[in-house]
ROLUM-519331 format. One record per residue: x, y, z of N, C-alpha, C, O in turn; residue in three letters; residue number from 1. Coordinates in pm, whole numbers, plus 50000, padded with zeros to 5 digits. Example, Ala and Ser with C-alpha at 12.3 -4.5 7.8 and 13.67 -1.06 7.14 Angstrom:
    nX    nY    nZ   caX   caY   caZ    cX    cY    cZ    oX    oY    oZ fipa voti
 51319 49431 50780 51230 49550 50780 51320 49670 50780 51424 49668 50846  ALA    1
 51285 49775 50708 51367 49894 50714 51290 50003 50787 51341 50114 50804  SER    2
END
This chain:
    nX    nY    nZ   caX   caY   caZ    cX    cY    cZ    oX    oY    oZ fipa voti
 50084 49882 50000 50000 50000 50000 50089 50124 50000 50200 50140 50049  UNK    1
 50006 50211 49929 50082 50338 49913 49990 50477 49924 49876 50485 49877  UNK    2
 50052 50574 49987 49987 50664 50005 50004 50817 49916 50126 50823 49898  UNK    3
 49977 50872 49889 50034 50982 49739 50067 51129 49862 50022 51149 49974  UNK    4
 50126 51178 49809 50137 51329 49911 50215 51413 49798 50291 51391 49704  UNK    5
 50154 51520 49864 50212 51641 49782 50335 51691 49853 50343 51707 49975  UNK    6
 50430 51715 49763 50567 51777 49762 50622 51907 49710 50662 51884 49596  UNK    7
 50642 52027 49741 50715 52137 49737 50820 52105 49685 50835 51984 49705  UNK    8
 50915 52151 49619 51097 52128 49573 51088 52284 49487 51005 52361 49439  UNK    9
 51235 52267 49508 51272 52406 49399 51307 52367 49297 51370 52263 49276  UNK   10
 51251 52486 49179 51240 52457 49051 51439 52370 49014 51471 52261 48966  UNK   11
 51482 52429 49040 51596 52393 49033 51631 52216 49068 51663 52135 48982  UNK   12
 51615 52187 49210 51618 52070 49243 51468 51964 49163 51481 51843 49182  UNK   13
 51362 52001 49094 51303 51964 48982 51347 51873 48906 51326 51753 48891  UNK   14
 51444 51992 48837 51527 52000 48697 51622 51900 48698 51619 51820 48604  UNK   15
 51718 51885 48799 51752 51751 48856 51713 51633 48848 51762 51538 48787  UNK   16
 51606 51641 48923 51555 51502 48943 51518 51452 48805 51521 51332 48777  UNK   17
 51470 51583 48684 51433 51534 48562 51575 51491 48482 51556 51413 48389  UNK   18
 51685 51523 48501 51779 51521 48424 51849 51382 48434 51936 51354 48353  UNK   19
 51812 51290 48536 51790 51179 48612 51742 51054 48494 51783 50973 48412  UNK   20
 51615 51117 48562 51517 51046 48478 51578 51042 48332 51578 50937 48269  UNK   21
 51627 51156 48284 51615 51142 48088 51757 51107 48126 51704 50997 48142  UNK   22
 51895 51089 48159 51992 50993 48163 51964 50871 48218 52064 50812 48260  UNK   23
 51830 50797 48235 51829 50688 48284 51894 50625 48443 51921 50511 48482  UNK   24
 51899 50717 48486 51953 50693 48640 51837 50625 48725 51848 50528 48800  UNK   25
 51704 50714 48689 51595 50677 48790 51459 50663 48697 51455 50733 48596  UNK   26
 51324 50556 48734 51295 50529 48657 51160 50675 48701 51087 50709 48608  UNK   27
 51148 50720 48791 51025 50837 48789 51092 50955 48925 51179 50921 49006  UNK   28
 51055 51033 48922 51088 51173 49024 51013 51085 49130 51071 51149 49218  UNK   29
 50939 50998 49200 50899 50950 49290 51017 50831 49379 51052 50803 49493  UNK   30
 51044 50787 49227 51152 50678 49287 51274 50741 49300 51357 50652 49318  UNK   31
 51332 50858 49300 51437 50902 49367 51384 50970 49503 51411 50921 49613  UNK   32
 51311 51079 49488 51231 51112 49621 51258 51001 49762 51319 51014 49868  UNK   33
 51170 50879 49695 51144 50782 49815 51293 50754 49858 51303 50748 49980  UNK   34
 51415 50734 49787 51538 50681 49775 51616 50763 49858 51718 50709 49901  UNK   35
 51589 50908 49902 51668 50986 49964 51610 51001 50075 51684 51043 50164  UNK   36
 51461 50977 50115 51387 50957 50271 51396 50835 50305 51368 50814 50423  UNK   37
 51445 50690 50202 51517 50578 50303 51636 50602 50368 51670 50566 50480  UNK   38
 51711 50684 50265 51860 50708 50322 51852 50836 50476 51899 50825 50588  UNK   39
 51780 50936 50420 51719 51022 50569 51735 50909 50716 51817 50880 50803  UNK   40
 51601 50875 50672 51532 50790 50756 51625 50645 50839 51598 50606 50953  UNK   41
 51705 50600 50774 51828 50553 50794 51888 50615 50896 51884 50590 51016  UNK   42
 51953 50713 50825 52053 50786 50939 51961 50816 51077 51993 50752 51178  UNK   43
 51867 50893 51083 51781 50942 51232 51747 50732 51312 51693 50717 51422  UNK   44
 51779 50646 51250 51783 50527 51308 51914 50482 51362 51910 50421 51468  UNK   45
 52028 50503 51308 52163 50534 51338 52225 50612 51422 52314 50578 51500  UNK   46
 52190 50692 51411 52222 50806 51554 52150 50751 51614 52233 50706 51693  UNK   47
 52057 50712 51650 51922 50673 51787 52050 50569 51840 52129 50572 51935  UNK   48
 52024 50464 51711 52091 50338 51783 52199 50394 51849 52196 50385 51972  UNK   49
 52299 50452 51795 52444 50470 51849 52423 50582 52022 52478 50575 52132  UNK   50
 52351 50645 51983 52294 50688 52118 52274 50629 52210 52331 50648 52318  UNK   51
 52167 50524 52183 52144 50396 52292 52282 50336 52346 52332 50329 52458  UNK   52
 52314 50305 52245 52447 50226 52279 52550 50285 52326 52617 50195 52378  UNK   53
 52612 50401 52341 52655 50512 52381 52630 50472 52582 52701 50405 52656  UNK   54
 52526 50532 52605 52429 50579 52691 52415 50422 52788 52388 50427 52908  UNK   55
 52439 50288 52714 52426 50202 52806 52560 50097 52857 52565 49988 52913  UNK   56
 52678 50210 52795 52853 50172 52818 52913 50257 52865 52878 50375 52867  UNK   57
 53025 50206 52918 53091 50310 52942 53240 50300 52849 53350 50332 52894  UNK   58
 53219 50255 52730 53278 50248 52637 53340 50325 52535 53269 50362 52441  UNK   59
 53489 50362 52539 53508 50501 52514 53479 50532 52334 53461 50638 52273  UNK   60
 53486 50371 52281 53466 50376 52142 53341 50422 52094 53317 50491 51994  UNK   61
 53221 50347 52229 53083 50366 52141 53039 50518 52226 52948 50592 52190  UNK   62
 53114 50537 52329 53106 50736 52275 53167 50801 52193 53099 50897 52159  UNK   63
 53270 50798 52139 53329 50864 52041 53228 50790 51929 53128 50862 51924  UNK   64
 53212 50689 51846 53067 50627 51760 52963 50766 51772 52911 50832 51683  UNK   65
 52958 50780 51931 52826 50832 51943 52833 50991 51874 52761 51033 51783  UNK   66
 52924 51054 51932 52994 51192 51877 52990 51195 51727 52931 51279 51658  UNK   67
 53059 51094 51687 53036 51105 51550 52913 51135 51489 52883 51247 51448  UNK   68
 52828 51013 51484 52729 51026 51431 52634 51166 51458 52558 51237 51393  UNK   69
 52683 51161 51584 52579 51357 51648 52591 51460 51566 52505 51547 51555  UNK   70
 52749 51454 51477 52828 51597 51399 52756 51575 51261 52735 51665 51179  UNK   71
 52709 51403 51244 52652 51418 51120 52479 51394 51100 52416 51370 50997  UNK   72
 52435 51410 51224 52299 51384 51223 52226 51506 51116 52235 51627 51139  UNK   73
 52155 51450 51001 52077 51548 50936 52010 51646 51014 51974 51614 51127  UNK   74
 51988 51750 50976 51914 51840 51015 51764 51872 50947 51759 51824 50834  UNK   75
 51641 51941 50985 51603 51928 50893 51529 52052 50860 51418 52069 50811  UNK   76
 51625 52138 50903 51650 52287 50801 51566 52256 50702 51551 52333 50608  UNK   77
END
Protein backbone atom coordinates (compact mmCIF):
# COMPACT_ATOMS: atom_id res chain seq x y z
CA UNK A 1 0.00 0.00 0.00
CA UNK A 2 0.82 3.38 -0.87
CA UNK A 3 -0.13 6.64 0.05
CA UNK A 4 0.34 9.82 -2.61
CA UNK A 5 1.37 13.29 -0.89
CA UNK A 6 2.12 16.41 -2.18
CA UNK A 7 5.67 17.77 -2.38
CA UNK A 8 7.15 21.37 -2.63
CA UNK A 9 10.97 21.28 -4.27
CA UNK A 10 12.72 24.06 -6.01
CA UNK A 11 12.40 24.57 -9.49
CA UNK A 12 15.96 23.93 -9.67
CA UNK A 13 16.18 20.70 -7.57
CA UNK A 14 13.03 19.64 -10.18
CA UNK A 15 15.27 20.00 -13.03
CA UNK A 16 17.52 17.51 -11.44
CA UNK A 17 15.55 15.02 -10.57
CA UNK A 18 14.33 15.34 -14.38
CA UNK A 19 17.79 15.21 -15.76
CA UNK A 20 17.90 11.79 -13.88
CA UNK A 21 15.17 10.46 -15.22
CA UNK A 22 16.15 11.42 -19.12
CA UNK A 23 19.92 9.93 -18.37
CA UNK A 24 18.29 6.88 -17.16
CA UNK A 25 19.53 6.93 -13.60
CA UNK A 26 15.95 6.77 -12.10
CA UNK A 27 12.95 5.29 -13.43
CA UNK A 28 10.25 8.37 -12.11
CA UNK A 29 10.88 11.73 -9.76
CA UNK A 30 8.99 9.50 -7.10
CA UNK A 31 11.52 6.78 -7.13
CA UNK A 32 14.37 9.02 -6.33
CA UNK A 33 12.31 11.12 -3.79
CA UNK A 34 11.44 7.82 -1.85
CA UNK A 35 15.38 6.81 -2.25
CA UNK A 36 16.68 9.86 -0.36
CA UNK A 37 13.87 9.57 2.71
CA UNK A 38 15.17 5.78 3.03
CA UNK A 39 18.60 7.08 3.22
CA UNK A 40 17.19 10.22 5.69
CA UNK A 41 15.32 7.90 7.56
CA UNK A 42 18.28 5.53 7.94
CA UNK A 43 20.53 7.86 9.39
CA UNK A 44 17.81 9.42 12.32
CA UNK A 45 17.83 5.27 13.08
CA UNK A 46 21.63 5.34 13.38
CA UNK A 47 22.22 8.06 15.54
CA UNK A 48 19.22 6.73 17.87
CA UNK A 49 20.91 3.38 17.83
CA UNK A 50 24.44 4.70 18.49
CA UNK A 51 22.94 6.88 21.18
CA UNK A 52 21.44 3.96 22.92
CA UNK A 53 24.47 2.26 22.79
CA UNK A 54 26.55 5.12 23.81
CA UNK A 55 24.29 5.79 26.91
CA UNK A 56 24.26 2.02 28.06
CA UNK A 57 28.53 1.72 28.18
CA UNK A 58 30.91 3.10 29.42
CA UNK A 59 32.78 2.48 26.37
CA UNK A 60 35.08 5.01 25.14
CA UNK A 61 34.66 3.76 21.42
CA UNK A 62 30.83 3.66 21.41
CA UNK A 63 31.06 7.36 22.75
CA UNK A 64 33.29 8.64 20.41
CA UNK A 65 30.67 6.27 17.60
CA UNK A 66 28.26 8.32 19.43
CA UNK A 67 29.94 11.92 18.77
CA UNK A 68 30.36 11.05 15.50
CA UNK A 69 27.29 10.26 14.31
CA UNK A 70 25.79 13.57 16.48
CA UNK A 71 28.28 15.97 13.99
CA UNK A 72 26.52 14.18 11.20
CA UNK A 73 22.99 13.84 12.23
CA UNK A 74 20.77 15.48 9.36
CA UNK A 75 19.14 18.40 10.15
CA UNK A 76 16.03 19.28 8.93
CA UNK A 77 16.50 22.87 8.01
Amino acid sequence: MSIQIAVRLPDEMVTELDGLIAAGLAPSRASVVEAALRRELRQYLYAREAQILAADSDDADLAALHAWVADRRPSLD
